[in-house]
C-alpha positions in Angstrom: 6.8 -9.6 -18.4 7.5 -6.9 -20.9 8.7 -3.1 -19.5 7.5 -0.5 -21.1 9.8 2.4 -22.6 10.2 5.5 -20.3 12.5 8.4 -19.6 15.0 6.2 -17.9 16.0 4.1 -21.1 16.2 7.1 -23.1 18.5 9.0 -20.6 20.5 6.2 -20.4 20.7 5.5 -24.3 21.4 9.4 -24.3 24.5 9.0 -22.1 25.3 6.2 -24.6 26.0 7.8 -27.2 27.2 11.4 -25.6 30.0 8.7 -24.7 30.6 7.3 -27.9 31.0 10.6 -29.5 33.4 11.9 -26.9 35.5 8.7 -27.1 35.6 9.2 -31.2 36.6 12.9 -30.9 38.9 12.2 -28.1 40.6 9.4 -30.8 39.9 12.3 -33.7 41.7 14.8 -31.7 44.8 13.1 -30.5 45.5 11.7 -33.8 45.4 15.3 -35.0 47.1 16.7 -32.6 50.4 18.8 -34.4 52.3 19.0 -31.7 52.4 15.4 -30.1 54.9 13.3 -31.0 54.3 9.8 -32.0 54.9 7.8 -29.2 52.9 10.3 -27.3 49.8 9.8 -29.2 50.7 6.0 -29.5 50.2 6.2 -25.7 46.9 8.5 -25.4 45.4 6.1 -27.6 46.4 3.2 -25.4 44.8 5.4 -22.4 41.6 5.9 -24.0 41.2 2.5 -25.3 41.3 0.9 -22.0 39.6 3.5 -20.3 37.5 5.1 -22.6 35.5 7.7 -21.0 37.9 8.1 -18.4 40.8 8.4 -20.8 38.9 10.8 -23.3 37.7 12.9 -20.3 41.0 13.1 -19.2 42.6 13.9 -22.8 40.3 16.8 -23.1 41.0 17.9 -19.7 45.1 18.0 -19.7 46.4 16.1 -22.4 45.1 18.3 -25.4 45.9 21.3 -23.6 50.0 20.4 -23.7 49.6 18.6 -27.3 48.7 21.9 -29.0 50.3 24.5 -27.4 52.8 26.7 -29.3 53.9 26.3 -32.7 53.8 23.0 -34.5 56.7 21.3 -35.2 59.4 22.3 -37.8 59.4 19.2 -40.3 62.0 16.4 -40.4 
């Protein structure tokens, strides 16, 4: 029995990749982020590798918001 293509698959496919590209920013921005030290970002990255849309929703949410606040660190 073959299924035809329909709204459904391409919602889902949609959601797909609206999650892939938020798990790669979320990876983009923590890697980038000046103010987070290493073992931080060492740690977000463990967060949104296990839970990837979770973790990435979450980064976005609180973690970004204390990684890049203020000045960026004086340099070693």
């Amino acid at each position: 029995m073959v299924s035809s293509f329909n709204i459904w698959h391409l919602v889902i496919i949609l959601v797909g990749i609206a999650a892939f590209v938020l798990f790669i920013a979320a990876l983009v921005s923590i890697a980038r982020a000046p103010r987070a030290s290493t073992g931080e970002k060492v740690i977000w990255i463990v967060v949104v590798l296990i839970l990837p849309l979770l973790g990435s929703i979450v980064w976005f949410a609180v973690g970004r918001r204390f990684a890049t606040a203020g000045d960026p660190p004086a340099p070693v």
